[in-house]
Backbone as CSV, one residue per row, in Angstrom:
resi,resn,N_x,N_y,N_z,CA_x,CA_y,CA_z,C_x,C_y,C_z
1,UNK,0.847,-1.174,0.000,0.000,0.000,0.000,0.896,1.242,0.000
2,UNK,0.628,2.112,-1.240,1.494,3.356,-1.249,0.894,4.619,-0.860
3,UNK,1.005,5.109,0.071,0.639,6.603,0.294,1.619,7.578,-0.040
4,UNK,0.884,8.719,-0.706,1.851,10.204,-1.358,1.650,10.990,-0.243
5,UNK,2.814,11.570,0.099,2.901,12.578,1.118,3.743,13.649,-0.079
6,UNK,2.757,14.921,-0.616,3.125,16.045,-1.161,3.358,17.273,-0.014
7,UNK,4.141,17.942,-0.203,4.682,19.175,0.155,4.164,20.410,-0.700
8,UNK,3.524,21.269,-0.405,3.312,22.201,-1.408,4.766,23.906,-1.112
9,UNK,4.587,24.284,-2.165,5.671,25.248,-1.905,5.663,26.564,-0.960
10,UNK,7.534,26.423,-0.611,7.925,26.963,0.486,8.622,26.083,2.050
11,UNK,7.620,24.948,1.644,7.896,24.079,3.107,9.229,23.227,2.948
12,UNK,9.836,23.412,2.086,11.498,23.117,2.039,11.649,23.872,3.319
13,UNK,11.663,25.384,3.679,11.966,25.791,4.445,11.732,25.676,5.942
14,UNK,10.872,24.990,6.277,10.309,24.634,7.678,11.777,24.302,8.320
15,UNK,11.547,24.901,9.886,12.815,25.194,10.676,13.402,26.682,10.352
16,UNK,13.177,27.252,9.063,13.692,28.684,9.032,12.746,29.601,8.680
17,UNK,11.478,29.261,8.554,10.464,29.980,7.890,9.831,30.295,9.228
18,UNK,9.230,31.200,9.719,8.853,31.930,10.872,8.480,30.611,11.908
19,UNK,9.600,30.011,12.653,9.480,29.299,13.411,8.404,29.856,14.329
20,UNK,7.687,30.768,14.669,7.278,30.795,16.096,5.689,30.724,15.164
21,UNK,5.330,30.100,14.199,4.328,29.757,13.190,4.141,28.175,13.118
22,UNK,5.386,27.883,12.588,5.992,26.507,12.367,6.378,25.759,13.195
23,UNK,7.008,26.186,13.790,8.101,25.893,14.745,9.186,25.202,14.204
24,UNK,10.206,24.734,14.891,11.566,24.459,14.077,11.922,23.352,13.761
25,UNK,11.115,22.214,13.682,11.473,21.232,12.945,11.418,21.606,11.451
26,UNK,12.691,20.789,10.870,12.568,21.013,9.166,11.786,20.000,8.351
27,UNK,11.487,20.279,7.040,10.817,18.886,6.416,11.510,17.655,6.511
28,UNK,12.676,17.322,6.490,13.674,16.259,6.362,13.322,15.726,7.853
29,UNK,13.262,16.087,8.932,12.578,15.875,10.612,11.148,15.136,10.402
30,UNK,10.279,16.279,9.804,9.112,15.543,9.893,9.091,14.639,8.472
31,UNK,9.564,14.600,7.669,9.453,13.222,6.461,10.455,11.725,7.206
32,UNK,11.088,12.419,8.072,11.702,11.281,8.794,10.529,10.640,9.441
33,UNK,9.901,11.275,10.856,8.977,10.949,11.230,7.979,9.905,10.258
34,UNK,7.112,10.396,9.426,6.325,9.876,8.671,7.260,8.465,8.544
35,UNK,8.558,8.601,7.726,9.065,7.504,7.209,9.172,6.143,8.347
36,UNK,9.060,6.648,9.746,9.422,5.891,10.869,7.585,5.242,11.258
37,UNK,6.817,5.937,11.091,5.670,5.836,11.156,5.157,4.912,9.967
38,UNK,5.469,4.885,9.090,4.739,3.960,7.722,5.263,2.787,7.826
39,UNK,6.796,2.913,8.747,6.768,1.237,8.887,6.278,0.688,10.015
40,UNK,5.843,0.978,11.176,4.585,0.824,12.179,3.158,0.173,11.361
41,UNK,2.972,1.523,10.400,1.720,1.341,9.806,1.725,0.038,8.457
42,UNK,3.000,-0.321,8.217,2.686,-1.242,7.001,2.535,-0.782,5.894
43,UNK,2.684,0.696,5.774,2.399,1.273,4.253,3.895,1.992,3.624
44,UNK,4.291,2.280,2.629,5.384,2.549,1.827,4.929,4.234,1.839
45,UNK,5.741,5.014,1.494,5.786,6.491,1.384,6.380,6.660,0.030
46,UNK,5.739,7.565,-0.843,6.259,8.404,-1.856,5.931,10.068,-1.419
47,UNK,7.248,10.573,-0.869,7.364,11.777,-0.667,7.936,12.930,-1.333
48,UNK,7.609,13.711,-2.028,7.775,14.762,-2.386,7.465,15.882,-2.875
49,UNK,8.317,17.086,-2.693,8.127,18.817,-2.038,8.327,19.301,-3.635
50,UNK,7.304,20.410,-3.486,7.362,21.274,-4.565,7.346,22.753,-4.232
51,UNK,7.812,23.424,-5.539,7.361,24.937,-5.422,6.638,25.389,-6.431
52,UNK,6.684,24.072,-7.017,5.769,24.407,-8.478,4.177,23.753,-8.358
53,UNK,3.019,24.159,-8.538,1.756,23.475,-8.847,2.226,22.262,-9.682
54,UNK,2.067,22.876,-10.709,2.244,21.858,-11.775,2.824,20.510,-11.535
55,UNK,4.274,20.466,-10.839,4.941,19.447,-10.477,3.721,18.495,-9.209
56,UNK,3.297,19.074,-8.510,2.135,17.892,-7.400,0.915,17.419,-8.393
57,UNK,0.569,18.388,-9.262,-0.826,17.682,-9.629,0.380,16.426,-10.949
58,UNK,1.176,16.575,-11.585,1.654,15.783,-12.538,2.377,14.481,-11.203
59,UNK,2.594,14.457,-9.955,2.586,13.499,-9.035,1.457,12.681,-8.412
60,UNK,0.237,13.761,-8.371,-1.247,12.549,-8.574,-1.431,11.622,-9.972
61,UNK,-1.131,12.370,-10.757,-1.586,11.561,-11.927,-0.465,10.503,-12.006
62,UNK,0.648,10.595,-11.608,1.420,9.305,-12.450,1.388,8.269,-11.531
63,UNK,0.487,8.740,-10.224,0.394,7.796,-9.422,-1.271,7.407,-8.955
64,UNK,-2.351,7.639,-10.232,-3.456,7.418,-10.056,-3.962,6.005,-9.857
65,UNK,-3.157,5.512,-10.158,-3.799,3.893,-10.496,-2.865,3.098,-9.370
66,UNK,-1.474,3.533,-8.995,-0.707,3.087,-7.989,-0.717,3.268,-6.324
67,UNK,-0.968,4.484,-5.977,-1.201,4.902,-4.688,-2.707,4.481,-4.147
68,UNK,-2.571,4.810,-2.934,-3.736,4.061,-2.045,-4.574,5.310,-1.180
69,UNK,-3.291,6.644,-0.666,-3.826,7.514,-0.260,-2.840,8.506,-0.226
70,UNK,-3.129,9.608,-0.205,-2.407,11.167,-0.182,-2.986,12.021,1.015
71,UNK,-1.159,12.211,1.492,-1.321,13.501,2.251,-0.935,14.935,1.540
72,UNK,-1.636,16.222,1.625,-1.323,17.652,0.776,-1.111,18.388,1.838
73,UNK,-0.410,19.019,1.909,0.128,20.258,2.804,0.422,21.499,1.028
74,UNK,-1.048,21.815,0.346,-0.741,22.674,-0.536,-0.218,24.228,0.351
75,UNK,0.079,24.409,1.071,1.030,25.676,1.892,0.120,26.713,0.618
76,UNK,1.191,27.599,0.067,1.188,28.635,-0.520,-0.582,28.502,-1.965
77,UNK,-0.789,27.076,-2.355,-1.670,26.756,-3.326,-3.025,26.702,-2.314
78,UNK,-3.061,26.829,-1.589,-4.472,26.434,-0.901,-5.399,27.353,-1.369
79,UNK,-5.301,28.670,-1.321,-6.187,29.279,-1.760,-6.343,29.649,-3.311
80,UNK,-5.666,29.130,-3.536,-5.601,29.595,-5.413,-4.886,28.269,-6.644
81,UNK,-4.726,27.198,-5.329,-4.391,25.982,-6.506,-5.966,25.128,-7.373
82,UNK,-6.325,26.040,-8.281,-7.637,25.465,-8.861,-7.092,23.953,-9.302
83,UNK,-5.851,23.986,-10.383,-5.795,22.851,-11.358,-5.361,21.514,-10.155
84,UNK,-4.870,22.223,-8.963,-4.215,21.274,-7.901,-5.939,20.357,-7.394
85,UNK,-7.006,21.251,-7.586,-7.966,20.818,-6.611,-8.839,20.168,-7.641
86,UNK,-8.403,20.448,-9.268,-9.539,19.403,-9.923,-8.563,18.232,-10.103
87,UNK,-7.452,17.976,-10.026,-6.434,16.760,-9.858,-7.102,15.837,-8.500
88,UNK,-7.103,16.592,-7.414,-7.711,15.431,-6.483,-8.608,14.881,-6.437
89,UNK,-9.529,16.162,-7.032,-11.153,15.580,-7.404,-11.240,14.132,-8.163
90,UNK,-9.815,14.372,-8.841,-9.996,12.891,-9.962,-9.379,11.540,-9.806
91,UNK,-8.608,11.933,-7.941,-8.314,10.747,-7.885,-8.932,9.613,-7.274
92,UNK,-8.851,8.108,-7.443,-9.598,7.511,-7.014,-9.667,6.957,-5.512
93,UNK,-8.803,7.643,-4.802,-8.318,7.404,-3.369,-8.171,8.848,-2.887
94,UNK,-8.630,8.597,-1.202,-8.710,9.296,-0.176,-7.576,10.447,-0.461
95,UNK,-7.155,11.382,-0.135,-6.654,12.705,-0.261,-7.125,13.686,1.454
96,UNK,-6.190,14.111,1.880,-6.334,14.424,3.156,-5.609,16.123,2.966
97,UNK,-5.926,17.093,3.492,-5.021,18.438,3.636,-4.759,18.005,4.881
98,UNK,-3.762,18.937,4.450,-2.783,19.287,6.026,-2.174,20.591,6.292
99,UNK,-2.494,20.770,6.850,-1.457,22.153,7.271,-0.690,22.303,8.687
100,UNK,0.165,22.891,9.383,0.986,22.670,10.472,-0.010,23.906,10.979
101,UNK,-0.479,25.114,10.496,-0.872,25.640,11.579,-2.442,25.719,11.547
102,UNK,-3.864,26.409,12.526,-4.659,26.531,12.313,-4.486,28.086,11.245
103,UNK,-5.069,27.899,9.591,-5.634,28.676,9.100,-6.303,29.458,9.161
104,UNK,-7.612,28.698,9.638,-9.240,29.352,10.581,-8.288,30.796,11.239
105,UNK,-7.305,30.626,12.135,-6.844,31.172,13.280,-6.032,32.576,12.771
106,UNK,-5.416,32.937,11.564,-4.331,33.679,10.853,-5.342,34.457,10.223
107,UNK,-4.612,34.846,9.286,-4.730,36.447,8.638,-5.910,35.838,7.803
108,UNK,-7.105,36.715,7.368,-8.741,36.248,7.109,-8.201,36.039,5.406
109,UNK,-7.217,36.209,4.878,-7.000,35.462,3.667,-6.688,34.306,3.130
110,UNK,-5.902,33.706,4.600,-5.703,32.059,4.398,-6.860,31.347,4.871
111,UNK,-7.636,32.059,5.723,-8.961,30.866,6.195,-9.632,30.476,5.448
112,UNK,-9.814,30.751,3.798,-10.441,30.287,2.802,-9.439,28.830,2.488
113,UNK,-10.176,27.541,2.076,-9.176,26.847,1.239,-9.932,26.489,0.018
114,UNK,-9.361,26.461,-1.245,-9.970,26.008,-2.559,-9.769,24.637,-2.713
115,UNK,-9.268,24.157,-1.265,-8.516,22.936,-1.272,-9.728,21.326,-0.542
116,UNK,-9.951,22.270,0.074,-10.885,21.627,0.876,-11.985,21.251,0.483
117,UNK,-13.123,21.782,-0.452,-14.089,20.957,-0.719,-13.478,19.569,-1.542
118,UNK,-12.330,19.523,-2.364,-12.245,18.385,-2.855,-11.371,17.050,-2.123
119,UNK,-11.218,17.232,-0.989,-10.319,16.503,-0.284,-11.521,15.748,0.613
120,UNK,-10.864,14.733,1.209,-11.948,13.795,2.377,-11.720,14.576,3.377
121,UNK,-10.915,15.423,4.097,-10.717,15.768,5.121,-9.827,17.245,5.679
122,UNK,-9.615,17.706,6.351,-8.536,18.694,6.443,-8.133,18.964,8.247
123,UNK,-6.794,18.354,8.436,-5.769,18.475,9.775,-5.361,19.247,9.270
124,UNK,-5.525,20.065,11.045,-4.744,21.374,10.776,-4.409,21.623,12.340
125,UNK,-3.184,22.846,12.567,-3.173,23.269,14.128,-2.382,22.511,14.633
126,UNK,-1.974,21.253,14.667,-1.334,20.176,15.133,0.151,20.235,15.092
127,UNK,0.686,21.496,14.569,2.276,21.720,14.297,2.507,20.150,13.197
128,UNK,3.667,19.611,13.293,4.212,18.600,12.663,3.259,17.316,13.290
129,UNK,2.480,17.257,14.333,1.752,16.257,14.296,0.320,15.959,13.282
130,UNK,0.028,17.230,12.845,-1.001,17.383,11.562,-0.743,16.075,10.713
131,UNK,1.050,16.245,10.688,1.304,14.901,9.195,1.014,13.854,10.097
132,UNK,1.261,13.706,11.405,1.429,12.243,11.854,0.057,11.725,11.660
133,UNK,-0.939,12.258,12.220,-2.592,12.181,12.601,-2.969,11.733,10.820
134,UNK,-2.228,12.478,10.143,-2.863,12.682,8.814,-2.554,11.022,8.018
135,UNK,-1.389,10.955,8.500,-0.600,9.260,7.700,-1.791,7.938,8.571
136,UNK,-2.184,8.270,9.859,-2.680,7.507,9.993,-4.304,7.041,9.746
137,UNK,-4.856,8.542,10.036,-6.296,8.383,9.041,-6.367,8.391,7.713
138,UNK,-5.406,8.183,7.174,-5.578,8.274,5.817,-4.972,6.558,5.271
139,UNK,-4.078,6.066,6.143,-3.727,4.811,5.923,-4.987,3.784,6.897
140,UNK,-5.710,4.341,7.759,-7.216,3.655,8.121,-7.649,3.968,6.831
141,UNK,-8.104,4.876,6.259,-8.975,4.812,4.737,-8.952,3.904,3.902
142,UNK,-7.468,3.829,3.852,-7.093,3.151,2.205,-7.338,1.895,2.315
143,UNK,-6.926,1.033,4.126,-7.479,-0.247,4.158,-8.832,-0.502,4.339
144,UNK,-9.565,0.724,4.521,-10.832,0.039,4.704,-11.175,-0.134,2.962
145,UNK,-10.982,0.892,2.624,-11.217,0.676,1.304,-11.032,-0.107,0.135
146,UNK,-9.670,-0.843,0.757,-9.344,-1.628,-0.083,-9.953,-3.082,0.804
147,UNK,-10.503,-3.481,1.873,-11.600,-4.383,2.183,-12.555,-4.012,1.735
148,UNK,-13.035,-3.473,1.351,-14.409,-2.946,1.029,-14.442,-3.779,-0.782
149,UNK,-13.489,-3.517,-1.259,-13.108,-4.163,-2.546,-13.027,-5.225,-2.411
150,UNK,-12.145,-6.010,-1.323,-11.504,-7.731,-1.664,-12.903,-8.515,-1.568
């Protein structure tokens, strides 16, 4: 079972990007995490960070028929990644947002997401535990789902 853990752009920088937001773990910390966590969970990780749209939605598609479930932390695309949000719409597995901080909570321009009606779900607020919470309801999904099939 493969789950995509995407990065949307900027979050290379986590640990130097307004830690007292973030706080200072870097992505390489928390993709460790995850990576330590998927073998607990039994599932494989395909992880990777963009700054480009284009590059995450061309990572759903080449993995439409292969992956089982996706985590999105679209960061900077949330409110304006349209082509990012008709890509998930089309995939055939669970899709989860994530974000490290509460949105709702910040400046009244990020509390919108364009991201969110097409996703199953959206963690948020949780700092770097957002991804942890997120790998694991989303790896409950994929097996129920894939019992639901056998």
């Amino acid at each position: 079972m493969k789950i995509l853990v995407l990065h949307g752009p900027n979050l290379n920088l986590f640990g130097r990007r307004e830690p007292h937001i973030y706080g200072t773990m870097t992505l390489a910390e928390i993709n460790a995490k995850l990576t330590a966590l998927s073998q607990d969970l039994g599932v494989e990780l395909d992880i990777m960070q963009s700054n480009h749209e284009g590059d995450l939605v061309d990572k759903l598609h080449e993995n439409i028929d292969s992956a089982s479930g996706a985590l999105l932390n679209p960061a900077g695309l949330t409110q304006f990644g349209v082509s990012l949000h008709d890509a998930i719409k089309a995939m055939p597995f669970p899709v989860l947002e994530i974000h490290m901080s509460n949105i709702a909570a910040r400046e009244e321009w990020r509390s919108h997401s364009i991201i969110s009606p097409a996703v199953k779900a959206t963690i948020q607020g949780l700092g770097w535990r957002s991804y942890t919470m997120g790998l694991r309801a989303v790896t409950e999904l994929a097996k129920e789902a894939s019992a639901a099939k056998a």
